[in-house]
mmCIF file of the C-alpha atoms, coordinates in Angstrom:
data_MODEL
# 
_entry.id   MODEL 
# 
loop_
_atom_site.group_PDB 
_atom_site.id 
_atom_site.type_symbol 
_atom_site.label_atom_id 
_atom_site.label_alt_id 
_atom_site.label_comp_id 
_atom_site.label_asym_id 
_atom_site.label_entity_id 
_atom_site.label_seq_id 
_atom_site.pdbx_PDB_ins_code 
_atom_site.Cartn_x 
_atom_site.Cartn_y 
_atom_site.Cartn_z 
_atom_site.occupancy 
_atom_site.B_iso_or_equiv 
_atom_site.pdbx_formal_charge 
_atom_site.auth_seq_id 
_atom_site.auth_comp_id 
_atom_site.auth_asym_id 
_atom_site.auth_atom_id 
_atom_site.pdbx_PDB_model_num 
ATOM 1  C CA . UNK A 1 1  ? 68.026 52.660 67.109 1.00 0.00 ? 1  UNK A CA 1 
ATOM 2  C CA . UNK A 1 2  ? 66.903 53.917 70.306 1.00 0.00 ? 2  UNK A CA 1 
ATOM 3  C CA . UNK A 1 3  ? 68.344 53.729 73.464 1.00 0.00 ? 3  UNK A CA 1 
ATOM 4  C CA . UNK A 1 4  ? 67.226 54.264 76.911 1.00 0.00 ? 4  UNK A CA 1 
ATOM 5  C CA . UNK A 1 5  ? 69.135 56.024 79.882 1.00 0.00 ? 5  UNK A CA 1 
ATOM 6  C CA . UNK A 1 6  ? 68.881 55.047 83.386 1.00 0.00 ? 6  UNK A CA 1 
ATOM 7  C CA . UNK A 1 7  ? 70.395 57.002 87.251 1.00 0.00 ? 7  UNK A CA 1 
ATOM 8  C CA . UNK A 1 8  ? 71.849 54.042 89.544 1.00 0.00 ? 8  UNK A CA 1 
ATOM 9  C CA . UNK A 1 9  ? 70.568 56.240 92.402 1.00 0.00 ? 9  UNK A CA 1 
ATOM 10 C CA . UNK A 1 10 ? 71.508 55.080 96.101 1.00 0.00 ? 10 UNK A CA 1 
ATOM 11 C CA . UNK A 1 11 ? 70.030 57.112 99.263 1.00 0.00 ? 11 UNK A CA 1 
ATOM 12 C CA . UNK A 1 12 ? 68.813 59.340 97.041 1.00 0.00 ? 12 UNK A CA 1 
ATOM 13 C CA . UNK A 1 13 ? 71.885 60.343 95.168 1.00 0.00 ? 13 UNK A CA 1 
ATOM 14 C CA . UNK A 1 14 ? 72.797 59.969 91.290 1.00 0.00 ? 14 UNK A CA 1 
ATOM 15 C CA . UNK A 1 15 ? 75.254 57.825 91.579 1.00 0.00 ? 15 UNK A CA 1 
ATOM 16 C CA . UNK A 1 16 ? 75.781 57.384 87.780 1.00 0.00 ? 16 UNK A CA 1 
ATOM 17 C CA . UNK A 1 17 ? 74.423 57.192 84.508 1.00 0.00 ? 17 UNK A CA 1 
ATOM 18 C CA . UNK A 1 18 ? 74.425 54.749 81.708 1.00 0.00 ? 18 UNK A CA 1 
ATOM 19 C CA . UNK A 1 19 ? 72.636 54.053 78.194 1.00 0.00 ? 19 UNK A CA 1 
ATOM 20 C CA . UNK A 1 20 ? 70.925 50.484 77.824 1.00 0.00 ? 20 UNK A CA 1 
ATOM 21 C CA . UNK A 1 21 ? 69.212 48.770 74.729 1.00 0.00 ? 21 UNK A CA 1 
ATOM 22 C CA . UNK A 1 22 ? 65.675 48.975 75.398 1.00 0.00 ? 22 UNK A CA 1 
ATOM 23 C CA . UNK A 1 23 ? 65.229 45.342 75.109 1.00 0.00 ? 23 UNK A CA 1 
ATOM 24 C CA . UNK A 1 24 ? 65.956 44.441 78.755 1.00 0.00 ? 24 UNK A CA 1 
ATOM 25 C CA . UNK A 1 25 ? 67.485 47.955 79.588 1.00 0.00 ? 25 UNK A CA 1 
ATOM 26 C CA . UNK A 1 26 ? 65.452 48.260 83.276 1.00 0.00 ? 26 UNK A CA 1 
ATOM 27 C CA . UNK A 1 27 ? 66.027 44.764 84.495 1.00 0.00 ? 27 UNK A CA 1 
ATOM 28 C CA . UNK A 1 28 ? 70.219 45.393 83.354 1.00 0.00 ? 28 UNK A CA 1 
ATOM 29 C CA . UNK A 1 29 ? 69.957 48.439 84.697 1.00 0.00 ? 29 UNK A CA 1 
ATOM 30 C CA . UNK A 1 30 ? 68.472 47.418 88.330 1.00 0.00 ? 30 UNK A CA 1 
ATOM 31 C CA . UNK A 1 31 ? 71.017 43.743 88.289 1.00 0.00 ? 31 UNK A CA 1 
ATOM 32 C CA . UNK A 1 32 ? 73.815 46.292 87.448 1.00 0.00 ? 32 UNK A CA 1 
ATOM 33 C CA . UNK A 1 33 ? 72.626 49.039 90.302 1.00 0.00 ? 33 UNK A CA 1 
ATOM 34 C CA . UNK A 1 34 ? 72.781 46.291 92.918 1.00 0.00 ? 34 UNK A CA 1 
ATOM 35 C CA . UNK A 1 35 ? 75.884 44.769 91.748 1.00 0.00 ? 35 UNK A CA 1 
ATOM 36 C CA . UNK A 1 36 ? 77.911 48.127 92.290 1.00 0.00 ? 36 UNK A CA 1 
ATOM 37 C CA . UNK A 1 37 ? 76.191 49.999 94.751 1.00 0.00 ? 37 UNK A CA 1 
ATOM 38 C CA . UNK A 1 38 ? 74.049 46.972 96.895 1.00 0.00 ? 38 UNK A CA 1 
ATOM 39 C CA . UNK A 1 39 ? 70.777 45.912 97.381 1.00 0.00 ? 39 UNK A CA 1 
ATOM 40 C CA . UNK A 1 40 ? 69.126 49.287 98.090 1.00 0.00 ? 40 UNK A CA 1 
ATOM 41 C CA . UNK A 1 41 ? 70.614 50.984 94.916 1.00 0.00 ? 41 UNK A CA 1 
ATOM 42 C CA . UNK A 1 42 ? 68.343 51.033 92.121 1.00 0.00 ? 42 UNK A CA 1 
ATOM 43 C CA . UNK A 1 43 ? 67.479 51.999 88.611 1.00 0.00 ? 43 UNK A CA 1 
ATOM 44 C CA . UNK A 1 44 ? 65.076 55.082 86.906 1.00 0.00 ? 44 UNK A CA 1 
ATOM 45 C CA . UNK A 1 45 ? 65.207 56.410 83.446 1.00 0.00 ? 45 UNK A CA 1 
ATOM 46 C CA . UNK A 1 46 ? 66.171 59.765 83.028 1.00 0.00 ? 46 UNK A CA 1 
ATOM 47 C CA . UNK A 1 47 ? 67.079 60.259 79.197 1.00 0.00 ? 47 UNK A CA 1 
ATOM 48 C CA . UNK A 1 48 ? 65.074 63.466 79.142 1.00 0.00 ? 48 UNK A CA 1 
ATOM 49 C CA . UNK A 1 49 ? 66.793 65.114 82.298 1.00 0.00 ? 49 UNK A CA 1 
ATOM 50 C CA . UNK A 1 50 ? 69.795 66.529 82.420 1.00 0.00 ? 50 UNK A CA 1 
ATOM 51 C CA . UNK A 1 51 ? 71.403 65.471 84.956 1.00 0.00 ? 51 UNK A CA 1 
ATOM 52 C CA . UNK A 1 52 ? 74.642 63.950 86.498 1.00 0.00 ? 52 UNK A CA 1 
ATOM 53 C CA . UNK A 1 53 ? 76.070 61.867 89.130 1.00 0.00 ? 53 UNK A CA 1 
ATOM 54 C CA . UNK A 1 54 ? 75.864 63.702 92.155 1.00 0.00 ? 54 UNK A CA 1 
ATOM 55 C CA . UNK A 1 55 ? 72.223 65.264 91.873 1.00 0.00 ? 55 UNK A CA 1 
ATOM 56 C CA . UNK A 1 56 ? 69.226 64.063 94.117 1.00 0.00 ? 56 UNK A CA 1 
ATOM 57 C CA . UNK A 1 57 ? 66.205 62.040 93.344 1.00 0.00 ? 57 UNK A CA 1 
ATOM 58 C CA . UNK A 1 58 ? 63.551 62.128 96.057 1.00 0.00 ? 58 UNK A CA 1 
ATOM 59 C CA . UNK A 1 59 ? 59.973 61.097 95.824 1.00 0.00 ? 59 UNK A CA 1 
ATOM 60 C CA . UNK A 1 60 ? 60.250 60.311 92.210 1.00 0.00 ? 60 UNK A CA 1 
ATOM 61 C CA . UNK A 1 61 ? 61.974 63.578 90.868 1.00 0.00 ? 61 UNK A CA 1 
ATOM 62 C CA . UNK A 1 62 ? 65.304 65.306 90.052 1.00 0.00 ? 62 UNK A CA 1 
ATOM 63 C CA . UNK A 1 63 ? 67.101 67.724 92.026 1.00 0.00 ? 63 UNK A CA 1 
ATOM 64 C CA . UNK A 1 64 ? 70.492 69.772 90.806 1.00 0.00 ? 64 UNK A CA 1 
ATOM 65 C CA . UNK A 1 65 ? 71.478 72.287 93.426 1.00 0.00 ? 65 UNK A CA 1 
ATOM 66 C CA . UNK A 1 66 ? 68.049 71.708 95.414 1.00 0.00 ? 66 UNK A CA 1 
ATOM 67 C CA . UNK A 1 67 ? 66.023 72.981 92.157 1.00 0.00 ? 67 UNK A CA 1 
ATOM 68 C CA . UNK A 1 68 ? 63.913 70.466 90.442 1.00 0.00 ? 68 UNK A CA 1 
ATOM 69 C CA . UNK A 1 69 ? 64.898 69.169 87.277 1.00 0.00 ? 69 UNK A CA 1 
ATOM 70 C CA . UNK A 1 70 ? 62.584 69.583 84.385 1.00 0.00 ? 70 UNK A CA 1 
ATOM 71 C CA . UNK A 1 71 ? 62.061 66.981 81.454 1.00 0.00 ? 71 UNK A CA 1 
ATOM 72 C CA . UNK A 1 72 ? 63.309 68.132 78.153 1.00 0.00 ? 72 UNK A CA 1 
ATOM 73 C CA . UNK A 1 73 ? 62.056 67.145 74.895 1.00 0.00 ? 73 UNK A CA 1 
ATOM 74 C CA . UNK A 1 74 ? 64.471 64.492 73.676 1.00 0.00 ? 74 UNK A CA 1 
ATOM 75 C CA . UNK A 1 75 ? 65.733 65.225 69.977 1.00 0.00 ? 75 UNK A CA 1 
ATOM 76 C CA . UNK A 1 76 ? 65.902 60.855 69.341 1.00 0.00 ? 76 UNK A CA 1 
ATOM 77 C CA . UNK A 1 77 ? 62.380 60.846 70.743 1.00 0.00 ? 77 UNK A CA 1 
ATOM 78 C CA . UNK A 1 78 ? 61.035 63.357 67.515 1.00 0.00 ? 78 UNK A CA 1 
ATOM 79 C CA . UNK A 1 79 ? 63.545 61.814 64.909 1.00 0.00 ? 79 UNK A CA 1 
ATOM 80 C CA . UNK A 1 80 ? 61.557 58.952 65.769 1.00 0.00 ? 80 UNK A CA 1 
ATOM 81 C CA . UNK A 1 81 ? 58.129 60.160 65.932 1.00 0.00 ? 81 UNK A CA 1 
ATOM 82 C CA . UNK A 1 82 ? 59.214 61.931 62.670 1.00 0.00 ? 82 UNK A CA 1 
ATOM 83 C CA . UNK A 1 83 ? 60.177 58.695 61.312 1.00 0.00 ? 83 UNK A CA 1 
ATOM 84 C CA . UNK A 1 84 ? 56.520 56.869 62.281 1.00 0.00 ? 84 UNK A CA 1 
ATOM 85 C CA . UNK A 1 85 ? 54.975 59.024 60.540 1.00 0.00 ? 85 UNK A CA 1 
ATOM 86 C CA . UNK A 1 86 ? 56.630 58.774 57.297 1.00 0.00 ? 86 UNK A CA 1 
ATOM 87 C CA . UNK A 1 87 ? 56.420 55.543 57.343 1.00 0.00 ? 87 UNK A CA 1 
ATOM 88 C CA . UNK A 1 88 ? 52.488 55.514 57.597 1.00 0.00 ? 88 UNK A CA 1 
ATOM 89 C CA . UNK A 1 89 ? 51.783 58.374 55.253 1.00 0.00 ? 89 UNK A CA 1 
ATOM 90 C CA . UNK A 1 90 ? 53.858 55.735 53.092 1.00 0.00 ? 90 UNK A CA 1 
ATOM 91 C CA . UNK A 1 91 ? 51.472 53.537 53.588 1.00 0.00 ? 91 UNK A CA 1 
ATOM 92 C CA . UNK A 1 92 ? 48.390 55.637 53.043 1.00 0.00 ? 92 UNK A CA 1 
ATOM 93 C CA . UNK A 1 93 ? 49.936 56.978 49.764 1.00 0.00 ? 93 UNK A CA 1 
ATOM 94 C CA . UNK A 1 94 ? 50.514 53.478 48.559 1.00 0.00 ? 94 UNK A CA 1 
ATOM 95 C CA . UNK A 1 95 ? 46.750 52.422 49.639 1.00 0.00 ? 95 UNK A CA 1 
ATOM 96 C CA . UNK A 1 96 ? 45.380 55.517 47.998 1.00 0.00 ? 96 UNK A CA 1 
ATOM 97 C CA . UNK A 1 97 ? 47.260 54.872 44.862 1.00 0.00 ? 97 UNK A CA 1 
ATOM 98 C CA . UNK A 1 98 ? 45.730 51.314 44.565 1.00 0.00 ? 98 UNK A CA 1 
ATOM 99 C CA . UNK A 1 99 ? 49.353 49.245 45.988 1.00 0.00 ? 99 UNK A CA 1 
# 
């Protein structure tokens, strides 16, 4: 299954990090931001940046030690890609093959 990873950020600090099914993972992420931190503490995914509590987020991107964090390829992300396209060469084969 995949998951998705959100920053409670507040003022523009990682507060913390947590992993959420993606099936209401923003909208739990955002009730449980406000519930710890208050109403101006929010939610943003960040599964493919490394980062932890502490580092900044400001106008939309990651800082660690004032340099900007880069997105990484996320290994889940290709397993799953990976995975899609099995399953429609599967179905191609099976179409080609007369099932």
């Amino acid at each position: 299954m995949y998951w998705e990873v959100y920053a409670y950020i507040l003022d523009g600090i990682v507060k913390d990090i947590a992993v959420y099914d993606p099936k209401n993972g923003y909208t739990m992420a955002n009730m449980i931001a406000h519930n710890l931190y208050g109403p101006n503490a929010f939610a943003v995914e960040c599964a493919s940046y490394p980062i932890e509590p502490g580092d900044k987020y400001i106008d939309g991107k990651f800082f660690h030690d004032e340099l900007e964090v880069k997105s990484v390829d996320r290994v889940g992300d290709k397993i799953y890609e990976v995975e899609q396209g099995i399953g429609e060469l599967g179905q191609l084969i099976g179409e080609l093959l007369g099932g």
